[in-house]
C-alpha positions in Angstrom: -8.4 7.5 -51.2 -9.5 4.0 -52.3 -11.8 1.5 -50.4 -9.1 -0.7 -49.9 -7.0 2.2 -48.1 -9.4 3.4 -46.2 -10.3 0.6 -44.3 -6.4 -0.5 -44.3 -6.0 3.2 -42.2 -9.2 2.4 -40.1 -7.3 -0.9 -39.2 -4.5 0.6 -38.2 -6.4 3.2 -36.4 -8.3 0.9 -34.6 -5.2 -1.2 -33.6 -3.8 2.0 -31.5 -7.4 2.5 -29.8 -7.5 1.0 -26.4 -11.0 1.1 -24.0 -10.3 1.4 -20.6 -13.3 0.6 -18.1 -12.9 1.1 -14.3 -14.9 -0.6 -11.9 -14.4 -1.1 -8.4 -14.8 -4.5 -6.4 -15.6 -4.8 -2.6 -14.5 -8.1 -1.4 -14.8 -9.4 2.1 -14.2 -12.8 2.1 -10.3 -13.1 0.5 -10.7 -16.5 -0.1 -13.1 -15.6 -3.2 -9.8 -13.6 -4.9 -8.8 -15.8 -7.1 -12.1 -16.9 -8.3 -13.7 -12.9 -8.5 -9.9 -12.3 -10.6 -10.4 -15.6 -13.2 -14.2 -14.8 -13.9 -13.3 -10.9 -14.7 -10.7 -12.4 -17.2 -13.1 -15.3 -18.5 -15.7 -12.4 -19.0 -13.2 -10.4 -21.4 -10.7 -8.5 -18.7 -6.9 -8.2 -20.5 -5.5 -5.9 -18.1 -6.0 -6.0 -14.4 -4.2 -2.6 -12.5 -4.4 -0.9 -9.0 -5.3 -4.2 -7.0 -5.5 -2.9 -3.5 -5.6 -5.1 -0.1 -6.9 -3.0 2.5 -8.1 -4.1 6.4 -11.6 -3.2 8.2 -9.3 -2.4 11.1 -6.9 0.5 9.6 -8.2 2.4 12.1 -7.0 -0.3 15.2 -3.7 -0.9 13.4 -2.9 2.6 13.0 -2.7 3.3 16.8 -1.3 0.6 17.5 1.8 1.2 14.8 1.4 5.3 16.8 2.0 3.7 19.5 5.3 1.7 18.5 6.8 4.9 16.7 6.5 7.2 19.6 8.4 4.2 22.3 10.9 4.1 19.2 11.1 7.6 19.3 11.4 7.9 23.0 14.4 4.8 23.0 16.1 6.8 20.3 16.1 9.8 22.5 17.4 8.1 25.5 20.1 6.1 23.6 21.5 9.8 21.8 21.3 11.4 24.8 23.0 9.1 26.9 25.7 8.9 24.3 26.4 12.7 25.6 26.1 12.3 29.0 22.5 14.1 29.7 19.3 12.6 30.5 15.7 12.9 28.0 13.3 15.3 30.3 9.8 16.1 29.7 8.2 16.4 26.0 8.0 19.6 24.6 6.5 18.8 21.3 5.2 16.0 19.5 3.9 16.2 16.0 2.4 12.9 13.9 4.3 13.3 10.4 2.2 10.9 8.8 0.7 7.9 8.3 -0.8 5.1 5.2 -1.3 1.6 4.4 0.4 -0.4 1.1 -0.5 -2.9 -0.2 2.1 -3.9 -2.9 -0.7 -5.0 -5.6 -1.2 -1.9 -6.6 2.2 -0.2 -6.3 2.5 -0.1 -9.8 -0.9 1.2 -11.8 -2.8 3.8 -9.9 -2.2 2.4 -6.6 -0.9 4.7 -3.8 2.6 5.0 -3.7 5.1 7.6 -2.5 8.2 8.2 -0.8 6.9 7.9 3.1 9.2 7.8 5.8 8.1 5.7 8.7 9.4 4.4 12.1 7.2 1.6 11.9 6.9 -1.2 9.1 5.2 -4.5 9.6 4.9 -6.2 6.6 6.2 -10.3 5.4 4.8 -12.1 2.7 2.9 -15.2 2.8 2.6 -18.5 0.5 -0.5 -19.0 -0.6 -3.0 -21.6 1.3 -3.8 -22.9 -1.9 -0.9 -23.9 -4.0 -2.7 -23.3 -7.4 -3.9 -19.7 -6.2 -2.8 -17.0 -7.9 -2.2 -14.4 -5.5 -0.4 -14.5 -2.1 -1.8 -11.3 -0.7 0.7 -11.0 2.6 -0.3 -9.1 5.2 -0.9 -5.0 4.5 1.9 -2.7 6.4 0.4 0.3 8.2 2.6 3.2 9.3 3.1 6.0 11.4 6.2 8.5 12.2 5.7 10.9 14.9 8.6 13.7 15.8 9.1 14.0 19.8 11.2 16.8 21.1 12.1 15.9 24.3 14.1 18.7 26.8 17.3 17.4 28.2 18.5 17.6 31.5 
């Protein structure tokens, strides 16, 4: 093999080689995003996967969204059993299914994702504060699905 078509084939080689380097970035203030984001890019970033929005207060948020899937779960009971003439009675069982946060940032590369069933979804976007940002993070949506048998009477 000549010079020449050796360093052609390196060329080419290199071309297909790709360096991936993962780092991880704990931001508290929000407002510093879009700045943290342009000054990985200005430093030589190309590809920026698995952004993830998540709250100090998962835990808080958590119950609370508990809390709304088991009065959901207790209305749905009512409502089916009324539609049959009987009446919910006492619990018999009550199991939490699950639970997660999403963020939809990283729904795409690396981020967590799945098929989750929930009673409970809060979630809306929001337009940015700044018109020139670059991200509109939202809010995050925390579920929860719980299974309540109920005895009828």
């Amino acid at each position: 093999m000549s010079a020449r078509s050796l360093a052609a084939a390196l060329v080419a080689v290199a071309a297909l080689l790709a360096v991936r380097r993962t780092i991880t970035v704990d931001l508290r203030n929000i407002d510093r995003f879009d700045q943290v984001l342009t000054d990985a890019v200005d430093a030589g970033a190309n590809h920026v996967h698995g952004v993830q929005f998540r709250t100090t207060e998962l835990r808080k948020h958590r119950d609370q969204a508990r809390s709304i899937a088991i009065q959901a779960a207790r209305d749905k009971a009512i409502a089916l059993a009324q539609s049959l003439g009987r009446k919910v009675g006492a619990v018999t069982t009550i199991r939490e299914d699950g639970f997660g946060w999403w963020s939809s940032y990283g729904s795409w590369w690396g981020g967590r994702h799945g098929a989750m069933s929930q009673n409970v979804v809060q979630s809306s976007a929001a337009a940015p504060a700044d018109p020139d940002a670059v991200t509109a993070p939202g809010q995050i949506s925390v579920t929860a699905r719980v299974t309540v048998t109920f005895a009828l009477e």
